[in-house]
VEXMINU-979921 format. One line per 8 residues: number of its first residue (from 0); their letters; for each residue x, y, z of C-alpha. Coordinates in Angstrom, 2 decimals, always signed. Example, Ala and Ser with C-alpha at 12.3 -4.5 7.8 and 13.67 -1.06 7.14 Angstrom:
REM VEXMINU-979921
0) AS) +12.30/-4.50/+7.80; +13.67/-1.06/+7.14 .
REM end
This chain:
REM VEXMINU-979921
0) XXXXXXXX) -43.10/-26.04/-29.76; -41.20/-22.94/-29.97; -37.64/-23.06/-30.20; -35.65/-21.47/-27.12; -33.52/-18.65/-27.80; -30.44/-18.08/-26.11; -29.02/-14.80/-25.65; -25.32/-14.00/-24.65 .
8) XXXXXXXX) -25.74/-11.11/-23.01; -21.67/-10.49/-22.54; -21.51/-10.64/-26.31; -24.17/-7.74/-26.54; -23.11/-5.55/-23.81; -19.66/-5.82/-25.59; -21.21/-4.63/-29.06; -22.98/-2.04/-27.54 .
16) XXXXXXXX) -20.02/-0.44/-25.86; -18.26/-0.83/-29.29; -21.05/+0.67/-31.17; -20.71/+3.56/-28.61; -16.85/+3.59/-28.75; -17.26/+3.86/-32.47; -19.31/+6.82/-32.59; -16.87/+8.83/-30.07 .
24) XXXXXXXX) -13.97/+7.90/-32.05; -15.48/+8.73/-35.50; -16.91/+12.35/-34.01; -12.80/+12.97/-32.47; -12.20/+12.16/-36.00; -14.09/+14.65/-37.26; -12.43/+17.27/-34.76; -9.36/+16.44/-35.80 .
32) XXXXXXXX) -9.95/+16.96/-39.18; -11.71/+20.17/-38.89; -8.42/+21.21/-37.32; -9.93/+21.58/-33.70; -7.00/+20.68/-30.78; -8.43/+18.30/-28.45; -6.95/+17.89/-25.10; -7.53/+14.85/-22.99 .
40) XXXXXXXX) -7.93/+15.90/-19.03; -10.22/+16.88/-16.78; -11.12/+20.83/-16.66; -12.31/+23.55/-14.53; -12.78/+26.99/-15.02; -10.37/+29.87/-13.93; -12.68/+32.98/-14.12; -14.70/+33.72/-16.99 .
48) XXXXXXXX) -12.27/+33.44/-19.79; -9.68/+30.37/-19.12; -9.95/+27.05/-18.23; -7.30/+24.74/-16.12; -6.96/+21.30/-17.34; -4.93/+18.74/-15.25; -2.75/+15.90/-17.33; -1.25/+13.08/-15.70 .
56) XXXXXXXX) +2.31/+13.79/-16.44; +4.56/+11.30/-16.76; +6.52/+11.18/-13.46; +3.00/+10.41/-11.82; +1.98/+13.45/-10.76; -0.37/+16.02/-11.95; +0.46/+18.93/-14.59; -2.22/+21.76/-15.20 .
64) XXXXXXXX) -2.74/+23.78/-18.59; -4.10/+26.56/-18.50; -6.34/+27.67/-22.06; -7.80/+30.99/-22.49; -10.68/+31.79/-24.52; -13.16/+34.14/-25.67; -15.65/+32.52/-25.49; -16.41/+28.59/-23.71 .
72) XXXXXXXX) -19.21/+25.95/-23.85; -19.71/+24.03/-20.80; -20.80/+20.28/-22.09; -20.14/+18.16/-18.83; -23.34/+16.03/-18.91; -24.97/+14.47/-16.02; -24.46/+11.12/-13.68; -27.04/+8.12/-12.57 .
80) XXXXXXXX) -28.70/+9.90/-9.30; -28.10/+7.42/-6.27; -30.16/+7.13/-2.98; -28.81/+6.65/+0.25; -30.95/+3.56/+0.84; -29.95/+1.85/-2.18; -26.47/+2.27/-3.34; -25.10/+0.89/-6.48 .
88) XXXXXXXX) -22.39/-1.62/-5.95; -21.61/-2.70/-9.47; -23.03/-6.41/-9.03; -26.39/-6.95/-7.85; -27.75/-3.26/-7.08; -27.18/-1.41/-10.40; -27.08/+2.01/-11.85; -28.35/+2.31/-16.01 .
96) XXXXXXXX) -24.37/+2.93/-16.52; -23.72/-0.43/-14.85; -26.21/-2.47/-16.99; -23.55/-3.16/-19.73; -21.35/-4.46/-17.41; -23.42/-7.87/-16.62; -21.94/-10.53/-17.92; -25.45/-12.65/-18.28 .
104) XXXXXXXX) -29.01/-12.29/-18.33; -30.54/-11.43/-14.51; -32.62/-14.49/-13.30; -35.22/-11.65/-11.92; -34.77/-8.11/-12.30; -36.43/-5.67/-10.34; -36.22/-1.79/-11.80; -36.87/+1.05/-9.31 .
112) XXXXXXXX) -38.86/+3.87/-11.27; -40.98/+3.92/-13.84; -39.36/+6.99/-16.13; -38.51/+6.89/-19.55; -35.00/+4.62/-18.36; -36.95/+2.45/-16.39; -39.52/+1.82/-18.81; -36.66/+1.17/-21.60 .
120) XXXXXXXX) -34.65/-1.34/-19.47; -37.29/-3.12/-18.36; -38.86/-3.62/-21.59; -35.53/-5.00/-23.01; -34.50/-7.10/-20.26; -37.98/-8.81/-20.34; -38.06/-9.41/-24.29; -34.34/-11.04/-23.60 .
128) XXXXXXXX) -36.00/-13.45/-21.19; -35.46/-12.25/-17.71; -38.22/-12.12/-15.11; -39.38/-8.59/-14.56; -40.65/-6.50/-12.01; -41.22/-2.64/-12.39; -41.61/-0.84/-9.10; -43.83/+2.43/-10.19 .
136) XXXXXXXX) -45.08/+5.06/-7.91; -46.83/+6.71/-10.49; -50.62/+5.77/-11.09; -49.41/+4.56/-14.97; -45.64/+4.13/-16.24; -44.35/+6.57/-18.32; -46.16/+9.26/-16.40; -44.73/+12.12/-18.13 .
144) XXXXXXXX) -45.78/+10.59/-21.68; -49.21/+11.33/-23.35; -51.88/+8.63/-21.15; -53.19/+6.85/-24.28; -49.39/+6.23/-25.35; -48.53/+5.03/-21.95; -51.65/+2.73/-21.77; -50.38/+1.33/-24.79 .
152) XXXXXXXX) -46.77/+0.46/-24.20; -48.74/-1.10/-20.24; -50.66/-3.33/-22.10; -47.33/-4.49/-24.20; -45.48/-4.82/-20.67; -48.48/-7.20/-19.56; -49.00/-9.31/-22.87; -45.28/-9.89/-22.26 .
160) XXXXXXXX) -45.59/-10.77/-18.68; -43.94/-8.64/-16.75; -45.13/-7.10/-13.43; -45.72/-3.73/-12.48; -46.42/-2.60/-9.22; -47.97/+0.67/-9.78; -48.73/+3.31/-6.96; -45.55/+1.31/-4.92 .
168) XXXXXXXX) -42.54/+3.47/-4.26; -39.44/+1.92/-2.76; -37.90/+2.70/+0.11; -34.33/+0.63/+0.51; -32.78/-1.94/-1.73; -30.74/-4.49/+0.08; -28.20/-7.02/-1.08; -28.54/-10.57/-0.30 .
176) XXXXXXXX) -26.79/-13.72/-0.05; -27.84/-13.93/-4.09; -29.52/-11.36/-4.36; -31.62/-8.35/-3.17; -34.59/-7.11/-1.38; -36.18/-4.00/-2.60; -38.67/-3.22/+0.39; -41.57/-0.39/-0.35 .
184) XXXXXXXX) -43.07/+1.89/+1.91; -46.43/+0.44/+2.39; -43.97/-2.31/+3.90; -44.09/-4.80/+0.71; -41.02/-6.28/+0.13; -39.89/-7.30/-3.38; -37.14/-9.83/-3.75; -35.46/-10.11/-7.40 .
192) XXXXXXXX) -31.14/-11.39/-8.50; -31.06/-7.87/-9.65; -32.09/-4.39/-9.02; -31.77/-1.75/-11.16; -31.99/+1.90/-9.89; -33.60/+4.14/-12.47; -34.16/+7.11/-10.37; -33.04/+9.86/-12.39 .
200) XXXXXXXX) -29.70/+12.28/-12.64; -27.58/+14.76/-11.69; -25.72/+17.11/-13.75; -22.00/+16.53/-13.50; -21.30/+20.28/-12.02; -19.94/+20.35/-8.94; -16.08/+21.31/-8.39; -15.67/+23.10/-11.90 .
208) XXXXXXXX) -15.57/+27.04/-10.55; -19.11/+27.65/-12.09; -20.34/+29.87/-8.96; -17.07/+31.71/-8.63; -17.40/+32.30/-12.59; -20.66/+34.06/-12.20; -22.57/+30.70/-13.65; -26.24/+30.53/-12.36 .
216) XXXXXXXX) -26.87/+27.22/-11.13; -30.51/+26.11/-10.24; -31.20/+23.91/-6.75; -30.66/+20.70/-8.52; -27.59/+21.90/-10.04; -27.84/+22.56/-13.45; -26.64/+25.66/-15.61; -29.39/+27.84/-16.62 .
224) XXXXXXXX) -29.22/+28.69/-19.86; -31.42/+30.94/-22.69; -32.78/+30.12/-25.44; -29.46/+30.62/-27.55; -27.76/+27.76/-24.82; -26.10/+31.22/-22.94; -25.13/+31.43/-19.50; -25.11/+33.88/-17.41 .
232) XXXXXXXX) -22.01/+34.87/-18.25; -22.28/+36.35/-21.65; -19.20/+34.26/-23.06; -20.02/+31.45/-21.42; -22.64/+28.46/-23.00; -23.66/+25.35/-21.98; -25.40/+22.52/-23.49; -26.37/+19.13/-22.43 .
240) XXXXXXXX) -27.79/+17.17/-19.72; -26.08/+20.04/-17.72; -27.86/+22.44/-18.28; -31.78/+23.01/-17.05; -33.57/+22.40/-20.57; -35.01/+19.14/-22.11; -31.95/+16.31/-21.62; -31.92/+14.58/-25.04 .
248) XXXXXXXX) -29.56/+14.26/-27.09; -30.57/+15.64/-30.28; -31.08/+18.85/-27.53; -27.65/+19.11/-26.59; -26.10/+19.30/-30.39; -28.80/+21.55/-30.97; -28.09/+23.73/-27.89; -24.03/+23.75/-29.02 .
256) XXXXXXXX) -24.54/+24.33/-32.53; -26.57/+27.31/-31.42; -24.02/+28.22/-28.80; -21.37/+28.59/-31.52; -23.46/+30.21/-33.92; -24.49/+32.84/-31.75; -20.81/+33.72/-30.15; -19.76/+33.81/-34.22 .
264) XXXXXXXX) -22.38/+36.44/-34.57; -24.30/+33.86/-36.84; -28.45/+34.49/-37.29; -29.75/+31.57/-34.69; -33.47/+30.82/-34.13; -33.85/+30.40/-30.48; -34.67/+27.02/-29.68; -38.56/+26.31/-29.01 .
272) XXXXXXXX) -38.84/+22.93/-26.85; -42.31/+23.06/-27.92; -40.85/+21.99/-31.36; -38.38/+19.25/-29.76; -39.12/+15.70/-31.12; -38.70/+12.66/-28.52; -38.86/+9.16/-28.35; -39.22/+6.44/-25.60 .
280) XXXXXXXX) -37.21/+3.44/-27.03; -39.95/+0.74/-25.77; -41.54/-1.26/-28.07; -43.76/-0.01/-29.44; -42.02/+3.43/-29.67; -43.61/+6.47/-28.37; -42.60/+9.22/-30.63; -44.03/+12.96/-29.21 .
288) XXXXXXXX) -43.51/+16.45/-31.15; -45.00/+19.88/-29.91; -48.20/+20.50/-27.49; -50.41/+17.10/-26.19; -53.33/+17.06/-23.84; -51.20/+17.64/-20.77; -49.23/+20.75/-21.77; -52.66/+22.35/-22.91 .
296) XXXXXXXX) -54.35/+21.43/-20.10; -51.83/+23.02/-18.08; -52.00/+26.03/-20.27; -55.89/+26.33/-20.18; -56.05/+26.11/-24.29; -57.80/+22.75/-24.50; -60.70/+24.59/-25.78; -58.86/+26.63/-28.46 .
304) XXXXXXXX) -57.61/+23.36/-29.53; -58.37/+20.38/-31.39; -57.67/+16.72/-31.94; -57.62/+13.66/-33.87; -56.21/+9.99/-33.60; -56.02/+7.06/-35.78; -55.92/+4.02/-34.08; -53.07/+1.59/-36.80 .
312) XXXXXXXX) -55.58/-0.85/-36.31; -57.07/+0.96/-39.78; -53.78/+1.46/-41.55; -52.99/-1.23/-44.29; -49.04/-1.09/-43.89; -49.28/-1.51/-39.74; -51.82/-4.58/-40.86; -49.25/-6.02/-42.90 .
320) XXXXXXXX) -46.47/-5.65/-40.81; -48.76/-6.95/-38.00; -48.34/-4.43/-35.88; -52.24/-2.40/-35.03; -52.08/-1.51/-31.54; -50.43/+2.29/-31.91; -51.81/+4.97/-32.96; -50.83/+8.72/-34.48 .
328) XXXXXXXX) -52.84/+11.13/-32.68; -52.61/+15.36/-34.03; -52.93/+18.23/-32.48; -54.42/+21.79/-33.82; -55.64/+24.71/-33.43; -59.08/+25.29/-33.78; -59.02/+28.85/-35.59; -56.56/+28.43/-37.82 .
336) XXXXXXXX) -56.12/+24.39/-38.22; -52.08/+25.04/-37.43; -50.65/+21.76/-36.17; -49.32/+22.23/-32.96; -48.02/+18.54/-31.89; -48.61/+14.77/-32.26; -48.16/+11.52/-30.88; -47.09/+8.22/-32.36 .
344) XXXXXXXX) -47.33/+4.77/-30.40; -46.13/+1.99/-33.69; -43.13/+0.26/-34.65; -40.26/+2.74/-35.16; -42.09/+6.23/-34.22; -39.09/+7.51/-34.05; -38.41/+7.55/-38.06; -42.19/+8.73/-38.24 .
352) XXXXXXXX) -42.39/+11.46/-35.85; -39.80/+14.29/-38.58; -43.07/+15.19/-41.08; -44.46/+16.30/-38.20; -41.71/+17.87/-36.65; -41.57/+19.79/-39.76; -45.24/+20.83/-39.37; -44.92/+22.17/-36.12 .
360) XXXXXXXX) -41.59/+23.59/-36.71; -42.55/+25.76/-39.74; -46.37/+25.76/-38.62; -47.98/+23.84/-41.31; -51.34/+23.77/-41.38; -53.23/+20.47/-41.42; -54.64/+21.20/-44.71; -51.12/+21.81/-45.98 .
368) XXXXXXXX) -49.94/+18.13/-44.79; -53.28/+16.12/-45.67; -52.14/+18.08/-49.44; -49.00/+16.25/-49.27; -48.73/+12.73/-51.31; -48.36/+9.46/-48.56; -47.20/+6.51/-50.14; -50.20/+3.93/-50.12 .
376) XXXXXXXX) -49.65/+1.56/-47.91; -47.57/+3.28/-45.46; -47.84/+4.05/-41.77; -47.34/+7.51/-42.85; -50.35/+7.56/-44.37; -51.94/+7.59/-40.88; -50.60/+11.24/-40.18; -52.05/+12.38/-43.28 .
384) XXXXXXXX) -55.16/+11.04/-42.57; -55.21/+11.96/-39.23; -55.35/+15.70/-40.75; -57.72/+15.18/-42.91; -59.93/+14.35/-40.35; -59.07/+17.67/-39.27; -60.26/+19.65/-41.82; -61.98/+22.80/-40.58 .
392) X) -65.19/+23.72/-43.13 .
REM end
């Protein structure tokens, strides 16, 4: 028999806040030291070259600063979107900020959208032991991954025994007695101890004078920004989930160490989100770099492109690790064999996706990385001989 497991959920909600506490402090650390003044407050701007921050003072009220500056990077971030017909109350209907606030394992979870947070949560909260249902209205989870990696990661979410209800968009979530109802518009109803609402975000712009600054906002509200992280405004950037470009966060401290480069008068190379590395923290990872079969489609190059994957089932490392249902899957062109993107589905993509992150970045042919040395065994080795295989005679 196997052993049970139990996990104490309280105890690793409380280590992952600590982890995250950690890293803030350490970075204000790093300020400090650099001789940057931080101020603690909450900010607006006052035109284009000043911003107001209120202090609570000490008699209770509410003191304002006022800081001018040449030039200012907006890096507000963005907020857990909520619907009308299912909002968040902190105990049974929950937003992905609220998560680390249970203090024990759901009985049955039911997560609301089938994104890149919905497919992370629900993949944890299943391997910890809690009964899963993912409500999808989306033909496959993950829909805005490469299909064959999102095939994969469905096939881990069955073996594991969790249900998703695909093509099934909710409508309201209710709270019960002990628990909730999340009812669908086909008129399903779904009834789970938990619900967790993983329906997206907003940026965190509203009430911070962007319009009256001369900031472009888009519909959703997010600052539009070039490909240098500028505004508008010329001495105004912005980086972040705030802003209109890819929201990750190796993105936004790209996008501000650009920012600051650029207003020092610094060369810059304008960032390319074609060259932006990802990765969906399910397990197996998805790891994604460059151009896939969707982005060319859209583009109308499928022809001027080609393709290659090897399945791990034929590496010796992912064989010995036990691990073969991933793949690595490249991406060229056809006239002059440039790698152009890839896809990795295995344990840890995410520390296998840089070599070619590198080869897209600095256009590496696939000659030139088949030419470089893989350590044998290695799941590496897979992405070199995924371009051999796409060796052009």
């Amino acid at each position: 028999m196997r052993p049970e497991i139990a996990v104490n959920l309280a105890a690793v909600n409380k280590r992952l806040l600590a982890m995250a506490g950690a890293q803030s402090h350490d970075m204000l650390q790093s300020l400090e030291a650099a001789g940057v003044h931080v101020v603690q407050g909450e900010g607006r701007l006052d035109g284009v070259g000043a911003v107001l921050v209120s202090t609570s003072a000490g008699s209770g009220g509410t003191d304002f600063d006022r800081i001018e500056a040449d030039t200012i990077v907006l890096a507000v971030g963005a907020s857990p979107r909520e619907l009308d017909s299912a909002k968040p109350d902190g105990e049974r209907i929950l937003n992905w900020k609220q998560l680390y606030d249970l203090p024990a394992i759901p009985e049955h979870l039911v997560v609301v959208g089938s994104g890149v947070t919905g497919a992370e949560f629900a993949n944890a909260y299943r391997t910890l032991g809690a009964e899963v249902t993912l409500v999808s209205s989306r033909d496959q989870v993950l829909p805005g991954e490469d299909p064959d990696a999102a095939a994969v990661i469905e096939r881990e979410f069955a073996r594991l025994g969790m249900n998703v209800m695909s093509k099934s968009r909710a409508e309201s979530v209710t709270r019960t007695e002990n628990g909730v109802i999340v009812a669908l518009e086909d008129g399903r109803t779904v009834e789970g101890s938990h619900c967790l609402m993983a329906v997206g975000s907003i940026p965190n712009t509203a009430n911070l004078g962007l319009e009256e600054a001369g900031v472009q906002l888009t519909e959703s509200g997010h600052i539009r920004v070039n490909k240098v992280a500028r505004t508008a405004i010329p001495s105004i950037y912005a980086a972040g989930d705030c802003t209109d470009f890819y929201p990750l966060a190796s993105v936004a401290a790209m996008q501000g160490r650009t920012a600051i480069m650029h207003a020092l008068g610094d060369f810059v190379r304008p960032i390319d989100l074609r060259n932006v590395a990802a990765n969906v923290f399910t397990y197996p990872e998805i790891a994604t770099v460059g151009w896939n079969a969707r982005s060319l489609a859209e583009a109308r190059d499928v022809a001027q492109a080609i393709e290659h994957t090897i399945p791990l089932s034929l590496n010796p490392r992912a064989k010995m690790i036990g691990f073969t249902d991933g793949f690595v899957k490249l991406f060229a062109w056809k006239a002059s064999g440039t790698v152009i993107g890839g896809v990795i589905v295995a344990h840890r993509a995410s520390e296998l996706i840089f070599p070619l992150a590198l080869a897209v970045e600095h256009r590496l042919t696939v000659d030139q990385v088949a030419s470089a040395f893989a350590v044998y065994p290695s799941m590496t080795g897979a992405i070199t001989d995924a371009a051999r295989a796409l060796h052009q005679h």
